[in-house]
Backbone atoms as SQL, in Angstrom:
CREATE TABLE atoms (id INTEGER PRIMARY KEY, chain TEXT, resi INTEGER, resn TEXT, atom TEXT, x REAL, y REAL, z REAL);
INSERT INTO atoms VALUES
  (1, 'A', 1, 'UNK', 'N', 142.685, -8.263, 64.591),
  (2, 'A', 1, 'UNK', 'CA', 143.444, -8.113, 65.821),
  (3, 'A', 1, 'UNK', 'C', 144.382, -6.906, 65.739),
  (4, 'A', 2, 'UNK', 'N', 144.739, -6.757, 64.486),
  (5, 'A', 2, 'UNK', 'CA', 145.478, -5.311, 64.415),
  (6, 'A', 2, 'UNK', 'C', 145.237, -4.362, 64.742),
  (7, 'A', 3, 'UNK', 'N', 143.670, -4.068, 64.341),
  (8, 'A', 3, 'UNK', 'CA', 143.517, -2.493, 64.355),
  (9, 'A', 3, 'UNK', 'C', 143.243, -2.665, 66.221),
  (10, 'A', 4, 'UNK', 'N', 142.916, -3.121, 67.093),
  (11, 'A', 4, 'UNK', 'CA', 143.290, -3.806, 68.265),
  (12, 'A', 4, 'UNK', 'C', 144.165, -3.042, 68.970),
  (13, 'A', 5, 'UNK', 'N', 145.675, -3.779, 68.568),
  (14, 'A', 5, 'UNK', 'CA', 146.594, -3.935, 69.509),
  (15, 'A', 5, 'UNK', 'C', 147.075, -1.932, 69.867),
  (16, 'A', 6, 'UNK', 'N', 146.826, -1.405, 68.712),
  (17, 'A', 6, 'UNK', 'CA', 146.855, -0.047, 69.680),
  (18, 'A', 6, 'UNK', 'C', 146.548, 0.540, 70.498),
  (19, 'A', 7, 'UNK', 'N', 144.957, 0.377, 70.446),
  (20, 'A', 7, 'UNK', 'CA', 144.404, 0.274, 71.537),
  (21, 'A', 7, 'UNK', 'C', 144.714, -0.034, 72.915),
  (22, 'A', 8, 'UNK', 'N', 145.009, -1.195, 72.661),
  (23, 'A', 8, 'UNK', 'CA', 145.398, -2.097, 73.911),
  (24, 'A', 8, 'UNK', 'C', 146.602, -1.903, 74.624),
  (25, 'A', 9, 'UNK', 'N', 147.841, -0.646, 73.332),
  (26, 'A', 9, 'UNK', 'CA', 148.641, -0.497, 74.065),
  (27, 'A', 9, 'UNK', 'C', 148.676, 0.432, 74.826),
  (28, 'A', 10, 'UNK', 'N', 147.931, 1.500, 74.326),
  (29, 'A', 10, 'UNK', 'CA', 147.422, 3.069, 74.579),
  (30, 'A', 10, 'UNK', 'C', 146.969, 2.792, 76.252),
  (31, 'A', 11, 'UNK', 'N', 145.677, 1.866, 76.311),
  (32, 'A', 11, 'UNK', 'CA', 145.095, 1.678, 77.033),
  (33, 'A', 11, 'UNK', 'C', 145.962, 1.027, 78.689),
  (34, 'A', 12, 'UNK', 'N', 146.582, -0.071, 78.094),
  (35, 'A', 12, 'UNK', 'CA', 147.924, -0.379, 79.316),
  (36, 'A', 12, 'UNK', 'C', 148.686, 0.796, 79.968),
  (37, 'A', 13, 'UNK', 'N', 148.474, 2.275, 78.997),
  (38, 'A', 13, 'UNK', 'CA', 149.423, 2.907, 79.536),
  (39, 'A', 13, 'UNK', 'C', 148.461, 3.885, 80.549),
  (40, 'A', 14, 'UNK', 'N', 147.308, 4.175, 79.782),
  (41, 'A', 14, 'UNK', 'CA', 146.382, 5.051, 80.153),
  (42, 'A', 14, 'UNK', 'C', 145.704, 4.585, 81.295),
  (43, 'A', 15, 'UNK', 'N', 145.423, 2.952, 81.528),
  (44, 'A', 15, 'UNK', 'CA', 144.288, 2.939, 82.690),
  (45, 'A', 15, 'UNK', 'C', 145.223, 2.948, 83.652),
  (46, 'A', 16, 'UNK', 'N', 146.325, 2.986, 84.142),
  (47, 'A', 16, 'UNK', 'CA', 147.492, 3.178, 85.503),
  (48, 'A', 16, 'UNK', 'C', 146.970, 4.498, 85.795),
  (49, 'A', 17, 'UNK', 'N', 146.285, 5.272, 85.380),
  (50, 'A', 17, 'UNK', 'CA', 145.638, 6.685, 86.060),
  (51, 'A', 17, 'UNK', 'C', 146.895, 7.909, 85.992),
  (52, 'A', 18, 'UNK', 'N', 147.719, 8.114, 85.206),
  (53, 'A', 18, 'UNK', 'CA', 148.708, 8.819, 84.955),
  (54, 'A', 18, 'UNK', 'C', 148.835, 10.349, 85.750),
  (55, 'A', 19, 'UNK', 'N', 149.458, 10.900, 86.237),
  (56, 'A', 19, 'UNK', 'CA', 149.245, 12.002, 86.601),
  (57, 'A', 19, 'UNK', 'C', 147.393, 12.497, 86.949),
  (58, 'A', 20, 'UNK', 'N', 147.115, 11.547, 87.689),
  (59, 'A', 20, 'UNK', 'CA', 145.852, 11.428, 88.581),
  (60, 'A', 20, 'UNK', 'C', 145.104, 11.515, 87.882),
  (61, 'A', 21, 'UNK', 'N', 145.192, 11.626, 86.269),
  (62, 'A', 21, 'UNK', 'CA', 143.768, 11.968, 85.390),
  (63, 'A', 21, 'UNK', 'C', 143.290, 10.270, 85.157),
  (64, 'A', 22, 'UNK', 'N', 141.819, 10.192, 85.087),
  (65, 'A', 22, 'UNK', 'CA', 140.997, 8.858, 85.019),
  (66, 'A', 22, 'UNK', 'C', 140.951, 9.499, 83.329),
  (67, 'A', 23, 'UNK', 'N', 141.115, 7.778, 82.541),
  (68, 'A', 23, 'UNK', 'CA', 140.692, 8.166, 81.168),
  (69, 'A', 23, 'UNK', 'C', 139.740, 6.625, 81.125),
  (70, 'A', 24, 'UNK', 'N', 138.584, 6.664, 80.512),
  (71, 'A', 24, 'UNK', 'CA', 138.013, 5.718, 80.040),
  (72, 'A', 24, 'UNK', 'C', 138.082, 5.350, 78.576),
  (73, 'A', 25, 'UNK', 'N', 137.016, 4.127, 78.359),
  (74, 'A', 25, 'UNK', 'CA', 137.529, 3.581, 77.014),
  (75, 'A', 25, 'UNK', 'C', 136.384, 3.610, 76.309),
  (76, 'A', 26, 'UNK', 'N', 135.883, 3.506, 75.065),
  (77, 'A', 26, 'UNK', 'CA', 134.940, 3.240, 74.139),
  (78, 'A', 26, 'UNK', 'C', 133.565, 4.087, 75.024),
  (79, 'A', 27, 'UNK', 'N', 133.975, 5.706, 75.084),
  (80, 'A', 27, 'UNK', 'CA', 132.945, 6.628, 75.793),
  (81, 'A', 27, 'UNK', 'C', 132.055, 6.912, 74.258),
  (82, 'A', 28, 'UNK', 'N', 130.963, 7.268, 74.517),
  (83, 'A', 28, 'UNK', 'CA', 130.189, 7.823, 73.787),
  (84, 'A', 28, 'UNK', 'C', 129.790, 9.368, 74.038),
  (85, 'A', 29, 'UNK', 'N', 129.869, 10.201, 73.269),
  (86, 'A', 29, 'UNK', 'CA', 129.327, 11.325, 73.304),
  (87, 'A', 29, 'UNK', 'C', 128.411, 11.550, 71.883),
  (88, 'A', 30, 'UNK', 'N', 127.073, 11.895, 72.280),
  (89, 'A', 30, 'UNK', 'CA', 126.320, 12.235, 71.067),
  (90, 'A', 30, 'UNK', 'C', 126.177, 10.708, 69.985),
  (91, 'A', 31, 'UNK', 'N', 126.449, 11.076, 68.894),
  (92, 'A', 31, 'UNK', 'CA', 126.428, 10.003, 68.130),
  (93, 'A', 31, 'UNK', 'C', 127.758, 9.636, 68.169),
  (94, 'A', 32, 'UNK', 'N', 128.773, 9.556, 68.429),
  (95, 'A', 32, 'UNK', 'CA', 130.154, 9.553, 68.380),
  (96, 'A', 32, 'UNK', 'C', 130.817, 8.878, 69.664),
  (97, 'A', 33, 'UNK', 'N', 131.764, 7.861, 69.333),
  (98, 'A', 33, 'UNK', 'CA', 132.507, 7.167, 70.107),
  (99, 'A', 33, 'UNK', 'C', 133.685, 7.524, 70.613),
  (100, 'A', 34, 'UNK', 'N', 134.174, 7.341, 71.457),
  (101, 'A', 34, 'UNK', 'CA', 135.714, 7.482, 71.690),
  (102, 'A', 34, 'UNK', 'C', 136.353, 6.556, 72.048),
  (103, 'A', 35, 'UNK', 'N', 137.792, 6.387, 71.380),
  (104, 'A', 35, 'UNK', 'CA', 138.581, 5.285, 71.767),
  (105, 'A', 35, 'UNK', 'C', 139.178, 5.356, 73.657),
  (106, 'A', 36, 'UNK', 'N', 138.957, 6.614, 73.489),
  (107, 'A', 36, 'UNK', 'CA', 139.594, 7.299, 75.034),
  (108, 'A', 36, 'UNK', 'C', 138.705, 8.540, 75.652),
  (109, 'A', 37, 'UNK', 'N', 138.754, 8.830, 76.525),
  (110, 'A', 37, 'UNK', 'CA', 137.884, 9.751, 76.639),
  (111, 'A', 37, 'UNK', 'C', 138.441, 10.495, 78.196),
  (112, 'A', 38, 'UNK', 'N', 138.841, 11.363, 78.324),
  (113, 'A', 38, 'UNK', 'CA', 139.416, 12.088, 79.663),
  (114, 'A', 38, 'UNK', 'C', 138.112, 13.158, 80.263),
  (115, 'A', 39, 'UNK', 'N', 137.543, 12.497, 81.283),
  (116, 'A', 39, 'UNK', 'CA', 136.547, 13.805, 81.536),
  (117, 'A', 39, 'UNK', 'C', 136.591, 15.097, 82.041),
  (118, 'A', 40, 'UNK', 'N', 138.118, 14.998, 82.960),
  (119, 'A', 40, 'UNK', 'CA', 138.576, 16.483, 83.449),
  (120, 'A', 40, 'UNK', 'C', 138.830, 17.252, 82.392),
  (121, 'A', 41, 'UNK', 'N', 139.698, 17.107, 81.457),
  (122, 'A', 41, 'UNK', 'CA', 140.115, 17.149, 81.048),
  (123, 'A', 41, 'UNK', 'C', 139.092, 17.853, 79.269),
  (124, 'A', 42, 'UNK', 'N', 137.917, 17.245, 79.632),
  (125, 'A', 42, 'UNK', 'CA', 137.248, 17.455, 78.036),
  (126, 'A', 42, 'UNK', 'C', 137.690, 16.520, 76.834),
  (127, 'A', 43, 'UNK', 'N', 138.560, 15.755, 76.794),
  (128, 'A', 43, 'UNK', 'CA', 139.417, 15.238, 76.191),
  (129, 'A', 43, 'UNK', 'C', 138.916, 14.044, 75.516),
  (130, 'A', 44, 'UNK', 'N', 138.577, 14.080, 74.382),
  (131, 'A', 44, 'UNK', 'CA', 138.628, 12.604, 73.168),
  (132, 'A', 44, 'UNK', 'C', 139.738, 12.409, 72.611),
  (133, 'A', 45, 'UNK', 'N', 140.306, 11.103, 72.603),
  (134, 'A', 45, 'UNK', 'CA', 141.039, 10.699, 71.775),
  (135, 'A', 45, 'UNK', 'C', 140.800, 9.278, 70.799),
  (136, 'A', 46, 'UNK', 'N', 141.338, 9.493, 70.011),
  (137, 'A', 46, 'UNK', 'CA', 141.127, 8.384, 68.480),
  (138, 'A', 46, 'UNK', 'C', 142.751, 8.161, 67.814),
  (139, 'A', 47, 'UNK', 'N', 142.187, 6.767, 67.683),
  (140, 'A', 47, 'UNK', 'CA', 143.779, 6.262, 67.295),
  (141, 'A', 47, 'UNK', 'C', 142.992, 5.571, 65.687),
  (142, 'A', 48, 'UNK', 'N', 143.934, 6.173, 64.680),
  (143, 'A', 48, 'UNK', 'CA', 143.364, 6.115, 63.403),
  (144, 'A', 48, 'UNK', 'C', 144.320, 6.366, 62.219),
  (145, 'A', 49, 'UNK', 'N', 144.236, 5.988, 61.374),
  (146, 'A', 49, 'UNK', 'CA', 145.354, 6.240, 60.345),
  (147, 'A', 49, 'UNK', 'C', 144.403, 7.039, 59.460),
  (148, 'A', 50, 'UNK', 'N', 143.183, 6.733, 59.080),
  (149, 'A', 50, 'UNK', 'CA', 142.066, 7.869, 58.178),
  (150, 'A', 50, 'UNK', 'C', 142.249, 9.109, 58.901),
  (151, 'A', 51, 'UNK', 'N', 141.652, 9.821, 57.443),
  (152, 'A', 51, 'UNK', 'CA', 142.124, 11.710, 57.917),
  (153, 'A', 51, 'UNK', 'C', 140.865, 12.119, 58.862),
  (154, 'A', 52, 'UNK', 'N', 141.306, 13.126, 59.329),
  (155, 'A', 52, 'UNK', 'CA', 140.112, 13.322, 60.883),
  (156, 'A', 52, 'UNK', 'C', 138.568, 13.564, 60.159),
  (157, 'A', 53, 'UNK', 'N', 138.170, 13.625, 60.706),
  (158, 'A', 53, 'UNK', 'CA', 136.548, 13.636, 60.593),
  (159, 'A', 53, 'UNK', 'C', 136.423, 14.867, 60.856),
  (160, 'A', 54, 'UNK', 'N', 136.359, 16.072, 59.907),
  (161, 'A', 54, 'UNK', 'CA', 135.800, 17.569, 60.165),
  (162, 'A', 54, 'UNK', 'C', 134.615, 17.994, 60.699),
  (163, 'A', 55, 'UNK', 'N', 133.301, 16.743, 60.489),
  (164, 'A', 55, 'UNK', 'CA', 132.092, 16.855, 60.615),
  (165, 'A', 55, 'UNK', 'C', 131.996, 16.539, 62.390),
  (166, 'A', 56, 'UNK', 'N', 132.830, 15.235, 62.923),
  (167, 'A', 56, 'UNK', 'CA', 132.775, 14.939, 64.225),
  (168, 'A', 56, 'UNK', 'C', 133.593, 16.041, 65.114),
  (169, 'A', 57, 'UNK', 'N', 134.652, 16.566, 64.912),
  (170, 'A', 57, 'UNK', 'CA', 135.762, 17.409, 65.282),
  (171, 'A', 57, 'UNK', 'C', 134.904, 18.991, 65.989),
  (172, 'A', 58, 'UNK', 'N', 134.063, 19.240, 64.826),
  (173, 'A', 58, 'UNK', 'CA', 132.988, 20.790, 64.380),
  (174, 'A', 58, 'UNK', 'C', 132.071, 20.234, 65.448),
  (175, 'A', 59, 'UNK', 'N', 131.447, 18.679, 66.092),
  (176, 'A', 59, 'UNK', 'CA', 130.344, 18.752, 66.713),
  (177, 'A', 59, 'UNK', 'C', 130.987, 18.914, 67.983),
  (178, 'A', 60, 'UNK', 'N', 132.234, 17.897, 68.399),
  (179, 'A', 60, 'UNK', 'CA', 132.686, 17.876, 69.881),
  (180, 'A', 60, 'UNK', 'C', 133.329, 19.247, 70.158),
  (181, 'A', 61, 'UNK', 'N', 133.310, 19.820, 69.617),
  (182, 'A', 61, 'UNK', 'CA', 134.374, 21.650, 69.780),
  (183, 'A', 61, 'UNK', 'C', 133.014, 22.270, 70.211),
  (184, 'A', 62, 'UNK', 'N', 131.630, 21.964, 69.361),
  (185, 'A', 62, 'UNK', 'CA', 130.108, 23.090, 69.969),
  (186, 'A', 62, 'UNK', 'C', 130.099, 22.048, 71.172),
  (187, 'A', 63, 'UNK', 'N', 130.474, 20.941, 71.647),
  (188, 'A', 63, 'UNK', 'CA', 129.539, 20.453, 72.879),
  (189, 'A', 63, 'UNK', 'C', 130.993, 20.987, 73.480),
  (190, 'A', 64, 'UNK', 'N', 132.311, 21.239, 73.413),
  (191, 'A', 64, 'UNK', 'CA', 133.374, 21.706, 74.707),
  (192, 'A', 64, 'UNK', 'C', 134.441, 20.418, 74.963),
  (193, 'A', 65, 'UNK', 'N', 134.322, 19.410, 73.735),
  (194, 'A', 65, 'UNK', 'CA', 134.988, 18.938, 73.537),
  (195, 'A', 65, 'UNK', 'C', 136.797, 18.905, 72.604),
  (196, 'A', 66, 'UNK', 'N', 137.963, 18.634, 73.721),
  (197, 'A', 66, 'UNK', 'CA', 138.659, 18.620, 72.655),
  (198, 'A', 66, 'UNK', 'C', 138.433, 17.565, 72.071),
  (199, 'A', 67, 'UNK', 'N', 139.646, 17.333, 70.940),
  (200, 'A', 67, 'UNK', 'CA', 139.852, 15.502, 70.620),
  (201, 'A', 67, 'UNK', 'C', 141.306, 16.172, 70.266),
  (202, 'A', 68, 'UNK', 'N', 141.721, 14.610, 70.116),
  (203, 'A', 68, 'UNK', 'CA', 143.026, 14.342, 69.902),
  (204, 'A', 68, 'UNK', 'C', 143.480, 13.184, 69.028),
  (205, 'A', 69, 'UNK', 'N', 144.138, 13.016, 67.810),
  (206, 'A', 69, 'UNK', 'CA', 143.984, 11.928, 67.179),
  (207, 'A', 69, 'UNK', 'C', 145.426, 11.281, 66.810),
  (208, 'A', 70, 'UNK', 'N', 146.009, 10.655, 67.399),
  (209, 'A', 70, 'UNK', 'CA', 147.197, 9.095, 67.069),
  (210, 'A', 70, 'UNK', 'C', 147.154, 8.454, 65.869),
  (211, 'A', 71, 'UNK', 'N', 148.422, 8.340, 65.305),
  (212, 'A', 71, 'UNK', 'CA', 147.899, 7.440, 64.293),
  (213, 'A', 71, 'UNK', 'C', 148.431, 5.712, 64.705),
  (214, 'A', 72, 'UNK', 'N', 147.828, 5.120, 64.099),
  (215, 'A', 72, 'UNK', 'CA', 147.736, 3.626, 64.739),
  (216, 'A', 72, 'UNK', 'C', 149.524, 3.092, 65.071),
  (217, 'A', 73, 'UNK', 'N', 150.092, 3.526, 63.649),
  (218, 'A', 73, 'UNK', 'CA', 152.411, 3.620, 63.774),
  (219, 'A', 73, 'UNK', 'C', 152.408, 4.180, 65.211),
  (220, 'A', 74, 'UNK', 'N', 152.099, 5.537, 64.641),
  (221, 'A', 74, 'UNK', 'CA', 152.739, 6.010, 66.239),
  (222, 'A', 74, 'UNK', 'C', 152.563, 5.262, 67.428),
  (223, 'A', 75, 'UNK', 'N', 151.342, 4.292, 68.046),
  (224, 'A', 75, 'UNK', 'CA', 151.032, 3.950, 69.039),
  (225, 'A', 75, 'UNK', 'C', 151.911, 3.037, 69.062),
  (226, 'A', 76, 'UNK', 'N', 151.831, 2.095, 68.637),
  (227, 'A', 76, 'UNK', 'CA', 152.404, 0.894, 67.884),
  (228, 'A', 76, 'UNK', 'C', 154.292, 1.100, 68.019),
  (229, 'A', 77, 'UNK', 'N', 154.546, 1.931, 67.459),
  (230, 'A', 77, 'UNK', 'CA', 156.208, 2.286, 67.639),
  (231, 'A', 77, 'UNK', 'C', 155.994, 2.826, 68.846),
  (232, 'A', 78, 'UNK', 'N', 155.720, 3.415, 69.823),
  (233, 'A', 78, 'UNK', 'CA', 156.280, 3.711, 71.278),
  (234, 'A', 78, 'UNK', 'C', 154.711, 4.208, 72.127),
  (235, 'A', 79, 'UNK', 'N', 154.284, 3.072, 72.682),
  (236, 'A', 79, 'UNK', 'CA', 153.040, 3.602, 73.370),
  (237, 'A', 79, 'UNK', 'C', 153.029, 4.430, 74.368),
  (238, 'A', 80, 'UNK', 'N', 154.109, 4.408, 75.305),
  (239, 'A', 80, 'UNK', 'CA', 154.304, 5.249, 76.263),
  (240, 'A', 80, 'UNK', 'C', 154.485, 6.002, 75.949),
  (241, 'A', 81, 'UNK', 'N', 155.415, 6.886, 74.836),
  (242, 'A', 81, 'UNK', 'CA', 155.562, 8.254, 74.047),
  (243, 'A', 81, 'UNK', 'C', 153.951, 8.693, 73.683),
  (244, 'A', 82, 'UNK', 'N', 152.991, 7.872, 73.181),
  (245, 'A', 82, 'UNK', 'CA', 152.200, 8.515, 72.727),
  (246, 'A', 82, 'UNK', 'C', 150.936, 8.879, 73.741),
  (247, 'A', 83, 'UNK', 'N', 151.191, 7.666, 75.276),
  (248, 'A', 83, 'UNK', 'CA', 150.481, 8.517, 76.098),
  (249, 'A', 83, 'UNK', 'C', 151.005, 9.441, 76.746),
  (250, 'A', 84, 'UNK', 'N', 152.505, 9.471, 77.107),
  (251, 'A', 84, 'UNK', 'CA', 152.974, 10.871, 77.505),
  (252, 'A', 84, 'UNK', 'C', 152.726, 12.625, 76.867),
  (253, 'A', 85, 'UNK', 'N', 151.891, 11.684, 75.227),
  (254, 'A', 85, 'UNK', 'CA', 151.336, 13.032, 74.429),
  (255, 'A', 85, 'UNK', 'C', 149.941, 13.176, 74.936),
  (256, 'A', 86, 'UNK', 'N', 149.529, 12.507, 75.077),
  (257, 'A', 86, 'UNK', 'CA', 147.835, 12.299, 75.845),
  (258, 'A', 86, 'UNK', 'C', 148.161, 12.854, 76.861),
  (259, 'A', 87, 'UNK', 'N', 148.995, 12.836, 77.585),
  (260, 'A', 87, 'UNK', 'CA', 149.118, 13.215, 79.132),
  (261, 'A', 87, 'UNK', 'C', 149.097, 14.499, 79.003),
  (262, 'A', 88, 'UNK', 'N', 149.991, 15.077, 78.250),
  (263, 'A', 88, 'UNK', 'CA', 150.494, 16.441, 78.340),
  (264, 'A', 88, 'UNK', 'C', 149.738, 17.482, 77.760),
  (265, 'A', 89, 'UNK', 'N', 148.230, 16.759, 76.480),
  (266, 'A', 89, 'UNK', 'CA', 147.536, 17.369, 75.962),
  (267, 'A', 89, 'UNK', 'C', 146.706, 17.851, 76.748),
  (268, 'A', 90, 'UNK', 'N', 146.236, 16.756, 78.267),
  (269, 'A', 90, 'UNK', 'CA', 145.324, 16.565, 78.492),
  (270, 'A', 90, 'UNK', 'C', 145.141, 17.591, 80.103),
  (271, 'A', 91, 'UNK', 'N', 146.618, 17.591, 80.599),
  (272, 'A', 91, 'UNK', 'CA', 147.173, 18.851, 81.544),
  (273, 'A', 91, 'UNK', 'C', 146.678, 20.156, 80.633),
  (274, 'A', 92, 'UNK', 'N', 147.329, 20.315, 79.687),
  (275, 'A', 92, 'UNK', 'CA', 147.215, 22.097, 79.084),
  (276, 'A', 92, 'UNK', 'C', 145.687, 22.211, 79.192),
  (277, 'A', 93, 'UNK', 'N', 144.780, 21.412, 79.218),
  (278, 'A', 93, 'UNK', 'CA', 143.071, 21.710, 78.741),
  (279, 'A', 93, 'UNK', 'C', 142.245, 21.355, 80.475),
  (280, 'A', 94, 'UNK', 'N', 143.302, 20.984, 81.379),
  (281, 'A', 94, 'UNK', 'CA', 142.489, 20.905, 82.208),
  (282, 'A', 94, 'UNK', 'C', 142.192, 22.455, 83.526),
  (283, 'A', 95, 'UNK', 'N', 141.144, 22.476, 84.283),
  (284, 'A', 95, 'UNK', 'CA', 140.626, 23.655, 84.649),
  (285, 'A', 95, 'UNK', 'C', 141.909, 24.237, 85.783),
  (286, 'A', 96, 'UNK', 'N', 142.320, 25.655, 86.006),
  (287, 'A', 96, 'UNK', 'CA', 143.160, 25.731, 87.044),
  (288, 'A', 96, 'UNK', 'C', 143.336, 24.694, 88.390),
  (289, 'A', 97, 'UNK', 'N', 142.129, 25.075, 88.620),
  (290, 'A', 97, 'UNK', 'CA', 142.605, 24.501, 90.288),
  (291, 'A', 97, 'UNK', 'C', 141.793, 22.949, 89.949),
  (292, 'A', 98, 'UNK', 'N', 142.434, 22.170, 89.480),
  (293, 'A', 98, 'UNK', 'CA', 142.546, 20.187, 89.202),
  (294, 'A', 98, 'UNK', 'C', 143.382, 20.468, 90.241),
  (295, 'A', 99, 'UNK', 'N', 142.818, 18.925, 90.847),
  (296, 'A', 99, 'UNK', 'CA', 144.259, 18.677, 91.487),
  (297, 'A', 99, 'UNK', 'C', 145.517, 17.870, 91.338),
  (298, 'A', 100, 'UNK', 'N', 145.670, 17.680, 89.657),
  (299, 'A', 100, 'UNK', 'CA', 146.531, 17.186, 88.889),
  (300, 'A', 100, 'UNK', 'C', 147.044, 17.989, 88.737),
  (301, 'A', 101, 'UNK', 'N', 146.919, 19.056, 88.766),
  (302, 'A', 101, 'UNK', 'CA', 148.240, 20.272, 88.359),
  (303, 'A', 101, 'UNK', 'C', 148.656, 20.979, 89.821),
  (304, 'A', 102, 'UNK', 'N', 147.796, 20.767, 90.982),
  (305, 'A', 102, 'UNK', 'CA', 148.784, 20.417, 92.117),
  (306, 'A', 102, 'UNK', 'C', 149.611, 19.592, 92.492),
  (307, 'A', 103, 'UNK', 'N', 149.747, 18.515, 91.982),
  (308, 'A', 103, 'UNK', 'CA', 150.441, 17.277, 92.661),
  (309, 'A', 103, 'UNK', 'C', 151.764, 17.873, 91.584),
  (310, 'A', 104, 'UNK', 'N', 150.892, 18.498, 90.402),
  (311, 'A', 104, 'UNK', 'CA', 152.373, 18.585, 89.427),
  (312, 'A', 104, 'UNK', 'C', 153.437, 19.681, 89.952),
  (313, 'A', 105, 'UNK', 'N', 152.734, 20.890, 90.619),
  (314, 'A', 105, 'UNK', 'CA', 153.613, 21.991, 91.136),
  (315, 'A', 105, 'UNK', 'C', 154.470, 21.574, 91.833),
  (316, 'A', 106, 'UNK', 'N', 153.575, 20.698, 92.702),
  (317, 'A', 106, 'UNK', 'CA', 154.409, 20.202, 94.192),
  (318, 'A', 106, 'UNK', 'C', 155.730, 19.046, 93.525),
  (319, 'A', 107, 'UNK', 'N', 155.756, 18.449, 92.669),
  (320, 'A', 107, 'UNK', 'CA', 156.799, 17.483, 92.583),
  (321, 'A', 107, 'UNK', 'C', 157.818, 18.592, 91.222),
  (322, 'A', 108, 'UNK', 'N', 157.300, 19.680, 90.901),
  (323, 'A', 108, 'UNK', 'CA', 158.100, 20.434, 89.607),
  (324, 'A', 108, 'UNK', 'C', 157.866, 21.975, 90.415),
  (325, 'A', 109, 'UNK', 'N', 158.198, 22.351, 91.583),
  (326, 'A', 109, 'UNK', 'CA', 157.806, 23.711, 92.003),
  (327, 'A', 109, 'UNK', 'C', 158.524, 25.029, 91.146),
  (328, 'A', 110, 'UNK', 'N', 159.364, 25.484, 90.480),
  (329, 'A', 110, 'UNK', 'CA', 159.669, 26.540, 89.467),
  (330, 'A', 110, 'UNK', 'C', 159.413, 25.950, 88.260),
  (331, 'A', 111, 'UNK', 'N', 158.797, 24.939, 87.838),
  (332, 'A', 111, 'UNK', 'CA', 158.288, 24.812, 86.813),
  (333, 'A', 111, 'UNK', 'C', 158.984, 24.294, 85.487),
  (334, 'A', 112, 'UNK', 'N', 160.757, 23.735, 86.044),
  (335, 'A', 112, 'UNK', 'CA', 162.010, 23.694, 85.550),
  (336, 'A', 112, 'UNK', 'C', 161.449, 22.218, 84.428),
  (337, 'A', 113, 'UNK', 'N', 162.107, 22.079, 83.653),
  (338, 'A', 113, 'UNK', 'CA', 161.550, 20.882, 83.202),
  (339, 'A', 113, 'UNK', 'C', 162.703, 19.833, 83.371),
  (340, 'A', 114, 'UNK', 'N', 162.082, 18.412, 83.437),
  (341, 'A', 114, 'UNK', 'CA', 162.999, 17.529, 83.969),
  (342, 'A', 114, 'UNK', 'C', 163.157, 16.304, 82.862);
């Protein structure tokens, strides 16, 4: 149930549709799973305390994949912090004209941070 509850917290924060991006759960790409998966975005994420996988990392970068990897503490000590890192990873990688980074101009117009 442990290795679990990160998931589950990640996920409470992530399926509310955050800054209009859709993230799904247990996506597959290739031979490879994702705990999260952002499609605007390109975006895998893995919540894991083992060191990253160089071999999976090297395949999703040739298919145009990022990833992004949590460790299970971090989720666990503040889930909303760690999807507000998902969030913010997942803005910088998405294409100009999303219209997640309109809704963002329009509520942040000089770009000031709040």
């Amino acid at each position: 149930m442990e290795s679990y509850l990160p998931e589950a917290l990640l996920w409470r924060e992530l399926r509310a549709r955050p800054s209009g991006l859709k993230f799904t759960r247990q996506r597959a790409t290739g031979k490879y799973v994702h705990a999260f998966y952002c499609r605007d975005a390109r975006l895998a994420i893995e919540i894991e305390d083992a060191t990253v996988d160089a071999e999976r990392e090297e395949w999703l970068g040739r298919a145009g994949i990022a990833t992004m990897t949590l460790s299970r503490r971090s989720v666990i000590d503040g889930s909303r912090h760690a999807a507000q890192q998902v969030i913010a990873r997942a803005m910088d990688l998405l294409p100009r004209d999303h219209p997640a980074l309109s809704r963002l101009a329009m509520t942040n117009p000089r770009g000031s941070q709040s």
